[in-house]
N, C-alpha and C positions, 0 to 999 in steps of 0.2 A: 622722444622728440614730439609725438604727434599729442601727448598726454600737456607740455610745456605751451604746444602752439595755440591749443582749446583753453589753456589758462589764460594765456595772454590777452588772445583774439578769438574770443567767441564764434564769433561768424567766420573766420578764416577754419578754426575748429569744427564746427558743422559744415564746409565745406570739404575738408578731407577726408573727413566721414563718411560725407556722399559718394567721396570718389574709392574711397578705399571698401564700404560696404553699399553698392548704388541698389537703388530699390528693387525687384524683382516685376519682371513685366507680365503685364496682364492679356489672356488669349480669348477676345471676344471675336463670340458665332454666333452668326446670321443664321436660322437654316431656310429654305424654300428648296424653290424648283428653277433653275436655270431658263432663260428665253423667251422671248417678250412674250411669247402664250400666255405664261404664268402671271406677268407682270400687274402689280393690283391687285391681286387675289387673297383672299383670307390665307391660306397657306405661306404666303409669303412675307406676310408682315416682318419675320425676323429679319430678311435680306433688308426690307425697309427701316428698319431700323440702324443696320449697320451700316446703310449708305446714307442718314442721315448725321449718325454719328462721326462717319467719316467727312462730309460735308462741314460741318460743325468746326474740326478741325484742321480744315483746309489740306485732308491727305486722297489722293486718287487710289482706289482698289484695281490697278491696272496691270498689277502681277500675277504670274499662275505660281502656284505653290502647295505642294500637298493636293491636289484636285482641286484647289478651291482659288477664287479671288481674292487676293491676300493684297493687306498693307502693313505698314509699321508707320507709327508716328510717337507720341508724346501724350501725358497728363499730363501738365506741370513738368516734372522731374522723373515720371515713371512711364518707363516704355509697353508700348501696348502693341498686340500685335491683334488686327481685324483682319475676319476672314468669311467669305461666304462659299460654302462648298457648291460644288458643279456636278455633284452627283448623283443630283434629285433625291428629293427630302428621306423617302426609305433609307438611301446609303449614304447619308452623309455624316455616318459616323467614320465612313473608310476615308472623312480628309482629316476629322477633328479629331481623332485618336491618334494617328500619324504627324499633326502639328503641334500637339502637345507634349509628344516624344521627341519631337526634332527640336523642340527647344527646351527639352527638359523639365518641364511646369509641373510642378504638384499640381490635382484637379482644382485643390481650393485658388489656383490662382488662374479658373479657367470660368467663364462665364457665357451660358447660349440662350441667345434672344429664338421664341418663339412662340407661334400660335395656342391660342387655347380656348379654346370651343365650351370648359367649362366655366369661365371666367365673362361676364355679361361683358360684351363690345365697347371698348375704349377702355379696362378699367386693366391697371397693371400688377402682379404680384412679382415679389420676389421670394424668389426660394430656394433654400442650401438642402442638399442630399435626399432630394424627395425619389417617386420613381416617375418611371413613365406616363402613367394615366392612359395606357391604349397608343399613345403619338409615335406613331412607327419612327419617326425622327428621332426622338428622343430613344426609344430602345436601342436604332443603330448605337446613338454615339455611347450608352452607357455597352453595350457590346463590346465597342470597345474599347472601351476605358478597363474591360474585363470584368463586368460585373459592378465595378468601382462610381459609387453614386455621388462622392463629395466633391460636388462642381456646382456652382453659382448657376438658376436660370431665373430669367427676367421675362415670365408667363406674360403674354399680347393677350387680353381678353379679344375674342369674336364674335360671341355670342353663340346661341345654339339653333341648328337649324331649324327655320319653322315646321310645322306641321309634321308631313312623313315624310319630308325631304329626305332624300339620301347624305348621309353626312360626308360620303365623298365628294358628291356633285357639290353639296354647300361647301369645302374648302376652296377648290377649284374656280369658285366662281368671284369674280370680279364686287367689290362690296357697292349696295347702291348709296346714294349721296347722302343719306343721313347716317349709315354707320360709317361713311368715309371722312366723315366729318369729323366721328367722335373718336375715331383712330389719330388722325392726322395732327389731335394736339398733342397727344402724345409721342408720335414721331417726330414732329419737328421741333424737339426742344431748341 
């Protein structure tokens, strides 16, 4: 029947398609630090991204789910699920290993927005099954993914910190208005 209805009507045909095999959704993560301390801070760009993203979309992050602020919305036709964990950047792999289980997501259909300090300020990479680089965030969540590194992340260039800065205190810290600048085209797509 469904082979008869794609001969006839093409487009009725690719819509049973969709309904009978719908696309599989996608789990984008934010990671930061929870609470307005944090807010603006080099560490945090992932949260800013994913509430740009959500913006973008016209969806609110006003659910708790898995430790994290969670949404569901839409690409087109493919459902996504956005999350930024609340469990400060060290453990935020104990929301995004557990939300990728509760909806059953192969890694490759899992994607985490975050800082990177080795990447000069404003400048974006992406990258499939790399490791950590030292980013205690990133260890959590491949922890737990169980060792498991094939998951999409979308590196926030920060730049590195001047002099002998302490590179904690340079996360931590709020960006001044010229690298807030050259972040901010990038977040607000």
């Amino acid at each position: 029947m469904l082979r008869c209805l794609s001969r006839e009507n093409s487009a009725v045909g690719r819509s049973l398609s969709t309904c009978v095999n719908p696309p599989l959704p996608w789990l984008f993560v934010g990671l930061g630090n929870p609470g307005d301390k944090f807010k603006g801070t080099r560490h945090n760009v992932g949260f800013e991204m994913i509430d740009a993203l959500a913006d973008s979309l016209g969806i609110s992050l006003n659910n708790v789910h898995c430790k994290a602020l969670f949404a569901q919305g839409f690409i087109g036709n493919v459902p996504i699920f956005l999350a930024k964990p609340q469990t400060y950047m060290n453990l935020c792999g104990e929301s995004t290993g557990p939300l990728a289980a509760y909806y059953k997501l192969p890694l490759n259909r899992v994607m985490v927005f975050h800082d990177d300090k080795e990447l000069p300020c404003g400048v974006l990479r992406l990258q499939h099954n790399g490791g950590h680089s030292s980013h205690d965030g990133l260890k959590s969540v491949i922890d737990h993914f169980r060792g498991n590194r094939d998951f999409a992340r979308l590196r926030i260039g920060i730049g590195r910190p001047p002099g002998q800065m302490d590179p904690k205190a340079f996360l931590l810290q709020k960006f001044n208005s010229l690298a807030r600048e050259r972040v901010s085209w990038i977040i607000c797509f």
